[in-house]
C-alpha positions as CSV (number, residue, x, y, z in Angstrom):
1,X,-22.4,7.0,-42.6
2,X,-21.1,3.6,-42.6
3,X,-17.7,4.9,-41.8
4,X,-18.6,6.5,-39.3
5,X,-20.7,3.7,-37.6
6,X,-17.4,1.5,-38.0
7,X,-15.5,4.0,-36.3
8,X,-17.7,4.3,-33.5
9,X,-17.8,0.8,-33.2
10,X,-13.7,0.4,-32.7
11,X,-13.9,3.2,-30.0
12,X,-16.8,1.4,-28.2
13,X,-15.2,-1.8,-28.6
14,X,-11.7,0.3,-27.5
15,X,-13.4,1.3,-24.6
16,X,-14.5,-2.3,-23.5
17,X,-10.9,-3.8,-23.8
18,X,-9.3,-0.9,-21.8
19,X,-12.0,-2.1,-19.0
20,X,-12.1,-5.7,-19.6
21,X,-8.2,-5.5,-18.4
22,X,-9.5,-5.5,-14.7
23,X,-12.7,-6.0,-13.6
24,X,-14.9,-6.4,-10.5
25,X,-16.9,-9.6,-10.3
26,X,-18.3,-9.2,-6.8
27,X,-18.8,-7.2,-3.7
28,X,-19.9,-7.3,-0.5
29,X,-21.7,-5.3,2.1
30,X,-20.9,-2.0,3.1
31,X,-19.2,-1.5,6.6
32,X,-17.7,1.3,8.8
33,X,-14.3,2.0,7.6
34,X,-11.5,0.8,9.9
35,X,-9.5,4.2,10.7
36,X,-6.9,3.0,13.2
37,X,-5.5,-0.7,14.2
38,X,-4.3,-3.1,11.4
39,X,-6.3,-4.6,8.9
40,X,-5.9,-7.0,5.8
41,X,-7.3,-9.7,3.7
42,X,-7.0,-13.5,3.3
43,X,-8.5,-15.4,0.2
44,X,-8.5,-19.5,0.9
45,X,-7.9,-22.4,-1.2
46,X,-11.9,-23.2,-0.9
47,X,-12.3,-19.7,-2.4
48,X,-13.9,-18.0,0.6
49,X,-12.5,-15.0,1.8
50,X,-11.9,-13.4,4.9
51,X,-10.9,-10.0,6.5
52,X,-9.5,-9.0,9.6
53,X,-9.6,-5.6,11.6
54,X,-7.6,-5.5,14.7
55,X,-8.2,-2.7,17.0
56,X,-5.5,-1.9,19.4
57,X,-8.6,-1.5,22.2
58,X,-11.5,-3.8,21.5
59,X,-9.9,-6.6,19.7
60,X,-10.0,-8.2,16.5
61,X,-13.4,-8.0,14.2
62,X,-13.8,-10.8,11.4
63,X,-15.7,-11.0,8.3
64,X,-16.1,-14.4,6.4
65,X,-17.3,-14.5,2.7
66,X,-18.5,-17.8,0.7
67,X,-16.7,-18.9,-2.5
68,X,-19.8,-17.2,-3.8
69,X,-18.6,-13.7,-2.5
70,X,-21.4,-13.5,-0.3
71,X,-21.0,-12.5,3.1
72,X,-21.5,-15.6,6.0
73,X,-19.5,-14.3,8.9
74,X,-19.0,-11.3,11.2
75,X,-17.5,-12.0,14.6
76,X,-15.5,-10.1,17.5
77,X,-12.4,-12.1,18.7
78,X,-11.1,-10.4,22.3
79,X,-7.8,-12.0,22.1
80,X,-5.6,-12.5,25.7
81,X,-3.2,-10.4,25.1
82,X,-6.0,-7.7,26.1
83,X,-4.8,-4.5,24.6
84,X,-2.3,-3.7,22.1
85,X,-0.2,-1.4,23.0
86,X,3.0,-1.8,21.0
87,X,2.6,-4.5,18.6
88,X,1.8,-5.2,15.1
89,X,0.6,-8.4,13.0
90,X,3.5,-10.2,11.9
91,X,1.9,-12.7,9.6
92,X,-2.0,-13.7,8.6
93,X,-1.9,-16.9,6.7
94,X,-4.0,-20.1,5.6
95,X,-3.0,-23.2,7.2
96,X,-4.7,-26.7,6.9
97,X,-8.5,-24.5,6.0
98,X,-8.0,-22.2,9.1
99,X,-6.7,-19.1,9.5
100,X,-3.4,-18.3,11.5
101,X,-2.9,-14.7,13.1
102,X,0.3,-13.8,14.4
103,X,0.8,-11.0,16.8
104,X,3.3,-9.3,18.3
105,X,3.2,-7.3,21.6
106,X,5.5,-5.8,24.0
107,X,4.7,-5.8,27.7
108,X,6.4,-5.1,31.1
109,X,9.3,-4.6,28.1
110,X,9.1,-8.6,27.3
111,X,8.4,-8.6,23.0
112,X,6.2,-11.4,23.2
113,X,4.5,-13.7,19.6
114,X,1.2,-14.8,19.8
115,X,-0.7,-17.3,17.5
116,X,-3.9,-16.7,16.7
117,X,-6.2,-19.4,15.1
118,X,-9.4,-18.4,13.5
119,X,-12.1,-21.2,11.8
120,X,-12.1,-20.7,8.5
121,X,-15.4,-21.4,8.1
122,X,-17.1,-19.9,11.2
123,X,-14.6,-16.9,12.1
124,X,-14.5,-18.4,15.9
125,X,-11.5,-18.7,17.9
126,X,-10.0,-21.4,17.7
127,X,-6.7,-21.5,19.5
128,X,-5.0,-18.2,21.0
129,X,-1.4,-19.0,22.8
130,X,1.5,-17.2,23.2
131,X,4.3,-19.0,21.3
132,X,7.4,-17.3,21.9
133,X,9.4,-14.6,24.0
134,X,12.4,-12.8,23.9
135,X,14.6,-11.5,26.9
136,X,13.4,-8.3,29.3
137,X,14.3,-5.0,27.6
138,X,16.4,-3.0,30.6
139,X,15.6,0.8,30.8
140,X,18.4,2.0,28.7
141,X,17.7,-0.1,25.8
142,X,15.4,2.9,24.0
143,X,19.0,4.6,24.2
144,X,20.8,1.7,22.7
145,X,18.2,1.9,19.8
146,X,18.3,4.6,19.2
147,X,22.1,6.3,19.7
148,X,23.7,3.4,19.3
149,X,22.2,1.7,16.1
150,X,20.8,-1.9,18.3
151,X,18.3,-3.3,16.3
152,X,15.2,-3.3,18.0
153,X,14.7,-7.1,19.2
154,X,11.7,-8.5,16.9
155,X,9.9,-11.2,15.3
156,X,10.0,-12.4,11.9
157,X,7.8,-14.6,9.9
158,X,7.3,-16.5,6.4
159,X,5.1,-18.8,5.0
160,X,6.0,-21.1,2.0
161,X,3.4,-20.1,-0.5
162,X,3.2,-23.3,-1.8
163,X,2.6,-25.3,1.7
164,X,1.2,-25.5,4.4
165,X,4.8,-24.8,6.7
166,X,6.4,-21.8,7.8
167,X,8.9,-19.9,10.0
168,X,9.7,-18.1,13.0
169,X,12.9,-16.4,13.3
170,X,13.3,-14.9,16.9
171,X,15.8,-11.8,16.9
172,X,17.4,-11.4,19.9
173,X,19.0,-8.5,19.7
174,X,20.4,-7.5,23.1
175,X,21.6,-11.2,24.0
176,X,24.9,-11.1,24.9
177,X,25.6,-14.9,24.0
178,X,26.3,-14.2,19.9
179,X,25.5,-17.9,19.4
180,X,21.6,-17.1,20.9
181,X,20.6,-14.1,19.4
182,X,19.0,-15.5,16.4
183,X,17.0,-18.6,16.3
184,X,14.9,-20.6,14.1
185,X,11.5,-22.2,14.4
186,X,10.0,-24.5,11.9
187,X,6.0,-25.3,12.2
188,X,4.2,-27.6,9.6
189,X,0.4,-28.1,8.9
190,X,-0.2,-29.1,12.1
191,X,0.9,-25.7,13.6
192,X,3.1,-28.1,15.8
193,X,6.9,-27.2,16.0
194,X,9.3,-29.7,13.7
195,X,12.4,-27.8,14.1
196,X,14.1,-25.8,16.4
197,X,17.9,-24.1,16.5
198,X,19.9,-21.1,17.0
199,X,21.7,-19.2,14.0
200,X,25.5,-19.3,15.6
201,X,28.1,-16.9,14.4
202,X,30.5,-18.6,11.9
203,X,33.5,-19.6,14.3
204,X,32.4,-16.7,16.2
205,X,34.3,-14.5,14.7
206,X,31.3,-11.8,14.0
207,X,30.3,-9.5,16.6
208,X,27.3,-8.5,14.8
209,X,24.4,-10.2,13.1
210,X,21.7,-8.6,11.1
211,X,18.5,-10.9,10.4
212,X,17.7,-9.6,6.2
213,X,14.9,-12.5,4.9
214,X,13.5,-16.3,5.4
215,X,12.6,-18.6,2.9
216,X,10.4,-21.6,3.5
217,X,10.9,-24.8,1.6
218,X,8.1,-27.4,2.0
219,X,8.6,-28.9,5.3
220,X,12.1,-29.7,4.0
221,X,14.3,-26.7,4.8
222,X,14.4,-22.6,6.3
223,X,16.8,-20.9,5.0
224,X,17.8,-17.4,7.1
225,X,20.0,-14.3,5.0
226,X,22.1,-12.6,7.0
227,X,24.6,-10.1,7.2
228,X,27.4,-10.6,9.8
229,X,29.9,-8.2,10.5
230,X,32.2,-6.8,13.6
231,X,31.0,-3.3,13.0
232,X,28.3,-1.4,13.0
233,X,28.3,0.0,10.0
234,X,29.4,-3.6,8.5
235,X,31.9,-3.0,5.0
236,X,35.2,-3.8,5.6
237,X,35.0,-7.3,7.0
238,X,31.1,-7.7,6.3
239,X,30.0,-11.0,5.3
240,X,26.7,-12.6,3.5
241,X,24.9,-15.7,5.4
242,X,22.6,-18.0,4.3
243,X,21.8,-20.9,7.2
244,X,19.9,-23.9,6.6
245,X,17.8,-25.5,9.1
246,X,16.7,-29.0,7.8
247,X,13.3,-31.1,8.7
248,X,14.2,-32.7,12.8
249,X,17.4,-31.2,12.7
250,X,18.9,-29.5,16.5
251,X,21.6,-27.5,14.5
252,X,21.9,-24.9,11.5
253,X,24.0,-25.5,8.5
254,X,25.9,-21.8,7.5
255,X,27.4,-20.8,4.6
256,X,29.0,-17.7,3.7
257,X,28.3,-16.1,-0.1
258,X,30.7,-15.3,-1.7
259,X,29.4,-12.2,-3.0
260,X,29.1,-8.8,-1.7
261,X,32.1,-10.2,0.4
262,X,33.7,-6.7,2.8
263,X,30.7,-4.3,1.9
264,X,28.0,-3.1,4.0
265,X,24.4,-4.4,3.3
266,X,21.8,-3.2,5.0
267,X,18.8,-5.1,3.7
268,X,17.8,-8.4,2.2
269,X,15.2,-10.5,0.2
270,X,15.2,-14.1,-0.1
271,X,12.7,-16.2,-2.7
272,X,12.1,-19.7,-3.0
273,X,12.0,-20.8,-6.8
274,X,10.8,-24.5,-7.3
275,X,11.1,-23.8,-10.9
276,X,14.8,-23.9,-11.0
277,X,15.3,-25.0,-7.6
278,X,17.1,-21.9,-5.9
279,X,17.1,-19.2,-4.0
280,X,16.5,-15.6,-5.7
281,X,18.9,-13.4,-3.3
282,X,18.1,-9.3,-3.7
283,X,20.8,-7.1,-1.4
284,X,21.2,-3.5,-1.8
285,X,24.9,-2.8,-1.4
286,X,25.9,0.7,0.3
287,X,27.4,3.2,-1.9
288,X,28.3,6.5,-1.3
289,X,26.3,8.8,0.2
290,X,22.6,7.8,0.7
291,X,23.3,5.6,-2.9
292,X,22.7,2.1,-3.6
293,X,23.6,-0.9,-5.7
294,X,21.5,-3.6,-6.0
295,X,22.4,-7.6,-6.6
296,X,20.7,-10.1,-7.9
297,X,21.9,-13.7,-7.2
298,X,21.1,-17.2,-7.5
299,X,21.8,-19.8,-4.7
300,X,21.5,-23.4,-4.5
301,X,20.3,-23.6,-0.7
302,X,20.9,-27.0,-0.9
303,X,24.8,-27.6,-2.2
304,X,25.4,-23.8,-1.3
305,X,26.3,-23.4,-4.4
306,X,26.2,-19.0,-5.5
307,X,25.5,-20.0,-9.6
308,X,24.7,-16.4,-10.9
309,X,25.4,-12.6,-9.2
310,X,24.4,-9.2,-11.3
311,X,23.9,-5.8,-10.8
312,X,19.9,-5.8,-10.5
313,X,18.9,-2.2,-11.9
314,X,16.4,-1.1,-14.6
315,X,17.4,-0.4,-18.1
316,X,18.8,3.0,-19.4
317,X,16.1,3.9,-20.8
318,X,14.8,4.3,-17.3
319,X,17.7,5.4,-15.5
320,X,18.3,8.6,-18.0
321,X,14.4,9.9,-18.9
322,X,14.6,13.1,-19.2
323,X,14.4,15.1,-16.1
324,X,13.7,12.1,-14.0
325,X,16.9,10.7,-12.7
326,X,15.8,7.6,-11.5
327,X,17.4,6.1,-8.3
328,X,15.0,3.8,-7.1
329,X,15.6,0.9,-5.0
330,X,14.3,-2.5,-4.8
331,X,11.1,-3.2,-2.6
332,X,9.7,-6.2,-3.9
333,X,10.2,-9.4,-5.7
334,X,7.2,-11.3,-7.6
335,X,7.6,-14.6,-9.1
336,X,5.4,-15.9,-11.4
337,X,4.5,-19.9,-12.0
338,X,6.5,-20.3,-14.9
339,X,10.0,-18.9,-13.0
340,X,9.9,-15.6,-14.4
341,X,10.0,-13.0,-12.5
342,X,10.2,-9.2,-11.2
343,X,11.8,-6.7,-9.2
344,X,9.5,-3.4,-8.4
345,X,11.8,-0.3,-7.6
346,X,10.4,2.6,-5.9
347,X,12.4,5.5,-5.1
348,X,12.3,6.5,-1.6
349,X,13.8,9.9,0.0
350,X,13.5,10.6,3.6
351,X,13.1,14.0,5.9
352,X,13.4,13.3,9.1
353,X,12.6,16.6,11.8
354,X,13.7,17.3,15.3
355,X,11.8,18.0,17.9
356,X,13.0,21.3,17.8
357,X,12.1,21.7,14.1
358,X,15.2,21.2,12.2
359,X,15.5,19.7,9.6
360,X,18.4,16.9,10.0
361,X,18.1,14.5,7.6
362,X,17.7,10.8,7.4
363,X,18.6,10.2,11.0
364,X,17.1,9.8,14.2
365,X,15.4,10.5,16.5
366,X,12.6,13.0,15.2
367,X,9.3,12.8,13.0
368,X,10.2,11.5,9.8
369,X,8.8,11.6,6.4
370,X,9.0,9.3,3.4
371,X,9.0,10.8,0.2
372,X,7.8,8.1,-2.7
373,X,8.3,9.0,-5.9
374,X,8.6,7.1,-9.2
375,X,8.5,3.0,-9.4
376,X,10.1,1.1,-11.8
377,X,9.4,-2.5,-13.0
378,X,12.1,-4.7,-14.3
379,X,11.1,-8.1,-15.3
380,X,13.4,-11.4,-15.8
381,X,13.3,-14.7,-17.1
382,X,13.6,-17.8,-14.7
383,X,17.5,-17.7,-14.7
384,X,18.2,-13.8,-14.2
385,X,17.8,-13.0,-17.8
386,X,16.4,-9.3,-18.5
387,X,13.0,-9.2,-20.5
388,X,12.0,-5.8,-20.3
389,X,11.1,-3.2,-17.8
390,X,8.4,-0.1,-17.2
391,X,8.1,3.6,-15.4
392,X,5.3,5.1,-13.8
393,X,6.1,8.2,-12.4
394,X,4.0,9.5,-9.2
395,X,4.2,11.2,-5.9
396,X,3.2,10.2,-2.7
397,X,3.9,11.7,0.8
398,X,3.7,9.5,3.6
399,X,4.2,11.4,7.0
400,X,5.3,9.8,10.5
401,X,7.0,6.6,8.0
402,X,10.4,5.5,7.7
403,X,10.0,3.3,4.8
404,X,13.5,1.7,3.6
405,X,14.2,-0.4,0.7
406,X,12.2,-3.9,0.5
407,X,9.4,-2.4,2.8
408,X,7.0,-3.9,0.3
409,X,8.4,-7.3,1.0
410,X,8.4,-7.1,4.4
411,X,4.8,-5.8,4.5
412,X,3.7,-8.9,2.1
413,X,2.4,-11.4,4.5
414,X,2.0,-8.8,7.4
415,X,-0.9,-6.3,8.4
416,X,-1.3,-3.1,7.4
417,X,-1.1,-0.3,10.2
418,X,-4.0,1.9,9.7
419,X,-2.4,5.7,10.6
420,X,-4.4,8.7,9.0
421,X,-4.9,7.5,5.7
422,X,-1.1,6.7,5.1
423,X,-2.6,3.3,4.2
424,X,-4.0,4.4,1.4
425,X,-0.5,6.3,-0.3
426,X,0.8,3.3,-1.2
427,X,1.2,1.1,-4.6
428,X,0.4,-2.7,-5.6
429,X,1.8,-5.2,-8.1
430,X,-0.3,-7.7,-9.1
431,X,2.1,-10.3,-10.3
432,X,-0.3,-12.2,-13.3
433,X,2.7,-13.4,-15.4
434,X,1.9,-12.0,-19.2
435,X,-1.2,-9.4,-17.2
436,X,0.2,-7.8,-14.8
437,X,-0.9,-4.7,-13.3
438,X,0.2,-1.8,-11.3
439,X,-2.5,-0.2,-9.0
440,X,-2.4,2.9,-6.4
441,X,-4.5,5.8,-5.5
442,X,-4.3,9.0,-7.2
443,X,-5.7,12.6,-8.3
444,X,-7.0,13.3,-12.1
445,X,-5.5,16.2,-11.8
446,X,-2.4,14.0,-12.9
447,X,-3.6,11.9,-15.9
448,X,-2.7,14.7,-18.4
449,X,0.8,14.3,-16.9
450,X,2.1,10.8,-16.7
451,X,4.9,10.9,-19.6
452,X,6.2,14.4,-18.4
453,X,5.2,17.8,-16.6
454,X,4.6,18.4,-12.8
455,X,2.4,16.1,-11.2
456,X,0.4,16.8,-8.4
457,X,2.1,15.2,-4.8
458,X,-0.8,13.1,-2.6
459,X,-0.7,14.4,0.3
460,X,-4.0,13.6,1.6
461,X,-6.1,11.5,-0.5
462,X,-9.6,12.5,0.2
463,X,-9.7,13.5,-3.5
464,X,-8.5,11.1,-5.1
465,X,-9.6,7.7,-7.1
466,X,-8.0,3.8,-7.8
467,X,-6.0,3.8,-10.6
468,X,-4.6,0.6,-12.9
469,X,-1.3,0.6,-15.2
470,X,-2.1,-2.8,-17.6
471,X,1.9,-3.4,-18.0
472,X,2.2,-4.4,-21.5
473,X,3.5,-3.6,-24.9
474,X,6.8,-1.4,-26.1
475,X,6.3,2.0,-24.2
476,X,8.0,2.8,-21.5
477,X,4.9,4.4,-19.3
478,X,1.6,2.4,-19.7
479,X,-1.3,4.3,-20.1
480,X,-3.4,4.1,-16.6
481,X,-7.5,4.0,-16.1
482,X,-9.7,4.1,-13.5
483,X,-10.6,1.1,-11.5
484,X,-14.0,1.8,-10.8
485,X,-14.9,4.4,-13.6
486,X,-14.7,8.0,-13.9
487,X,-16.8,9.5,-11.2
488,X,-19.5,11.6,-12.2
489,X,-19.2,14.1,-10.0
490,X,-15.9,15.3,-8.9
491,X,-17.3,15.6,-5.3
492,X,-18.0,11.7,-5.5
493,X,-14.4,9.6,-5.3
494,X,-14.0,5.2,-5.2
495,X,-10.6,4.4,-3.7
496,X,-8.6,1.1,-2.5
497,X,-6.6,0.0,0.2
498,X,-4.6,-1.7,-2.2
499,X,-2.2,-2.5,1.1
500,X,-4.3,-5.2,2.8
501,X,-5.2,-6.5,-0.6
502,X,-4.8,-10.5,-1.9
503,X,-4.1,-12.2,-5.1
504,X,-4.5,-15.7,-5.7
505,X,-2.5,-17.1,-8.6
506,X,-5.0,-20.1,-8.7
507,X,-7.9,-18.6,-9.3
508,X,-6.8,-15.0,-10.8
509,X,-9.1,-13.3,-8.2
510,X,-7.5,-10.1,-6.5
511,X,-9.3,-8.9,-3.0
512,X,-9.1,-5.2,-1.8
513,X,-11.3,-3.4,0.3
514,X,-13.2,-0.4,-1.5
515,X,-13.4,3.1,0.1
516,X,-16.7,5.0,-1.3
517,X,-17.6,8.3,-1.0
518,X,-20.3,9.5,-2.1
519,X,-21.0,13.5,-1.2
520,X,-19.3,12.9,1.9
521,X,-20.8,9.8,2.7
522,X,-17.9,7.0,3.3
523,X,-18.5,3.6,3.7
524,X,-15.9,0.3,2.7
525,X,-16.7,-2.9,1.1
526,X,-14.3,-5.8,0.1
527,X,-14.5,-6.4,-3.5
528,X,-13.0,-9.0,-5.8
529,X,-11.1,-8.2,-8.9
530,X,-10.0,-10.1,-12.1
531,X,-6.8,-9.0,-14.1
């Protein structure tokens, strides 16, 4: 009997560890679910938190929650640019106790950047202005786009994490001038402009120039990658940038890498490490076929200096499970306090349609969707050393996406477009250092299958639950539980729009916004979580 009574004990006590890994310490009210627009959470320095819905027709909504969780807030910005009718959020960030909303629209064919200040404390407008412009799209450039591979001309944005300061980089993609069609804008606390320059062509000797990344250091120095080349297709005379544009200064400091030298890279990340004081540089270079290499490198952004490059893939015990061949490529990069760090594969396959119904590949145009299959995550020490890695195998199917490699990186500090539940087909690393966690949506019906079998493709995801992967220990796929608990009844499902979600190192609190249903009945909440 006493045996027994032990044993039940260690299982009980089992059973509380395996929950204690993740837990939810508060929630607030329940709310309509946000079905179309872009949405996504902000947690402050104060510890209040705050979540913004931004309808394309009636404007932006806000809810404001206390340090204590508790909600204090809910307010209806109509912001000037009226209607939004081809834009997207480009960055929602904390600056100075306030929040900062930046917005993108295009009209009359003008892209045009607005900033968007909300109180931090009261959810009211504060400030609404728009901050920058590009040139007049003509009437042919669709066709440009789209036949003859011109970027479309953009925004991009990036805060320093660990200030108050961050960036603007202003693509200008149909410029004729190559010494205008990229510039740099630096803002500090203040939200008032400290620097301002264009990114000029080395010796202009490149015809083309791709923007890949920004880092933000302080209210020091921006640092822009990017990939210059005289062809479309880049490779044979393609060439890794990294400008510099220091605190006051009128002109950019370039440098060319002297890696990936004469091959064609298409995309780019760039993070700032203060613990050894350089840039982490992630490139995929093009292989052949639809197959990629991936580099890792270290760059001193401030002698120029290239100290480390290595292939960045996952181990080989990854690459060869059985059955699995494993060809992800990189999507994100996570870096903890300490310097360590890690790179989350996913691999990524794409089907785009005609309009005619044909099938024709990964081209466009046509009605495209992204196949997402297994992730992996590789994990390194602060100078590029390899620690150890992890597989979880799953399948999502996100239709009407063209999701490429570091889409996770670019989505970071941007909001989530809300598209008939695409939102919710989509994983999360929380990056805890020693704890951290992988999180996603998914069926039961796939829990008996996570080391090997079939496994049931989301395709829609009324059906299914949040689950968390604890990454820890020897084995190469962690064992995965619910978030919020078994339901009890398999008509009865909890899920998480892990894609809007915030985690703040400081206080180890992750935000998401729960999805309940409840025989039928649907309702969201935020909640807060703690790894």
């Amino acid at each position: 009997m006493k045996r027994n009574a032990l044993l039940l004990a260690l299982m009980l006590l089992c059973g509380i560890t395996l929950k204690a890994q993740i837990k939810q310490i508060a929630e607030g009210p329940v709310f309509e679910e946000p079905e179309e627009g872009f949405a996504k959470i902000l947690q402050f320095k104060n510890g209040s938190t705050m979540f913004v819905h931004i309808d394309a027709k009636k404007g932006i909504d806000v809810r404001r929650y206390d340090g204590t969780h508790k909600e204090t807030v809910v307010n209806h910005i109509d912001p000037s640019y009226g209607k939004l009718k081809n834009g997207s959020i480009k960055g929602f960030f904390e600056i100075s106790g306030n929040a900062i909303l930046l917005v993108s629209e295009i009209d009359g064919r003008v892209p045009s950047l607005y900033r968007i200040t909300i109180d931090g404390k009261t959810g009211n407008l504060i400030d609404d202005r728009k901050i920058a412009e590009l040139n007049k799209m003509s009437m042919f450039a669709g066709y440009s786009m789209v036949f003859g591979s011109v970027p479309m001309p953009d925004f991009f944005v990036r805060k320093d994490p660990d200030s108050d300061n961050y960036a603007i980089a202003l693509f200008n993609s149909f410029e004729s001038d190559r010494s205008k069609r990229i510039e740099i804008v630096a803002y500090g606390s203040d939200n008032n402009e400290k620097s301002r320059a264009y990114y000029n062509s080395p010796d202009d000797r490149y015809k083309y120039l791709k923007y890949l990344d920004m880092a933000v250091i302080g209210s020091e120095k921006v640092c822009v990658l990017a990939y210059a080349s005289n062809s479309q297709s880049g490779g044979n005379d393609g060439e890794l940038i990294l400008a510099g544009l220091d605190k006051g200064a009128k002109a950019v400091t370039l440098n060319e890498l002297d890696f990936a030298r004469n091959e064609a890279v298409s995309w780019g990340l760039a993070r700032y490490s203060p613990t050894v004081k350089q840039i982490i540089v992630s490139v995929t270079v093009k292989g052949r076929g639809n197959k990629y290499t991936p580099l890792l490198a270290f760059v001193n952004p401030f002698d120029k200096k290239v100290n480390r490059v290595d292939a960045a893939i996952p181990s080989s015990r990854i690459i060869n499970y059985p059955k699995e061949e494993f060809d992800g490529v990189p999507v994100n990069l996570f870096l903890n306090t300490d310097g360590t760090f890690s790179i989350v594969f996913e691999q990524i396959s794409i089907t785009v349609v005609s309009y005619s119904g044909i099938n024709i590949g990964p081209v466009a145009p046509g009605s495209s969707t992204s196949w997402l299959r297994n992730i992996a995550i590789v994990n390194y020490s602060k100078t590029g050393e390899f620690i150890n890695d992890y597989m979880i195998r799953k399948r999502h199917d996100v239709n009407a996406a063209y999701l490429q490699p570091y889409y996770q990186s670019i989505r970071h500090d941007m909001g989530q477009m809300l598209y008939k539940g695409n939102q919710y087909k989509s994983f999360d690393f929380i990056s805890a250092g020693p704890r951290s966690y992988v999180v996603f949506n998914d069926t039961e019906r796939n829990n008996d299958a996570q080391e090997k079998g079939g496994l049931t493709t989301i395709e829609g995801v009324s059906n299914c639950d949040a689950f968390v992967y604890p990454l820890k220990g020897t084995d190469l796929i962690p064992k995965r539980d619910y978030i919020f608990g078994n339901p009890e009844s398999k008509k009865d499902h909890n899920l998480a729009l892990f894609t809007i979600s915030d985690y703040d190192k400081q206080s180890n609190v992750y935000a998401t916004l729960k999805l309940e249903n409840q025989h039928g009945n649907k309702g969201v909440k935020v909640i807060w979580l703690q790894p």
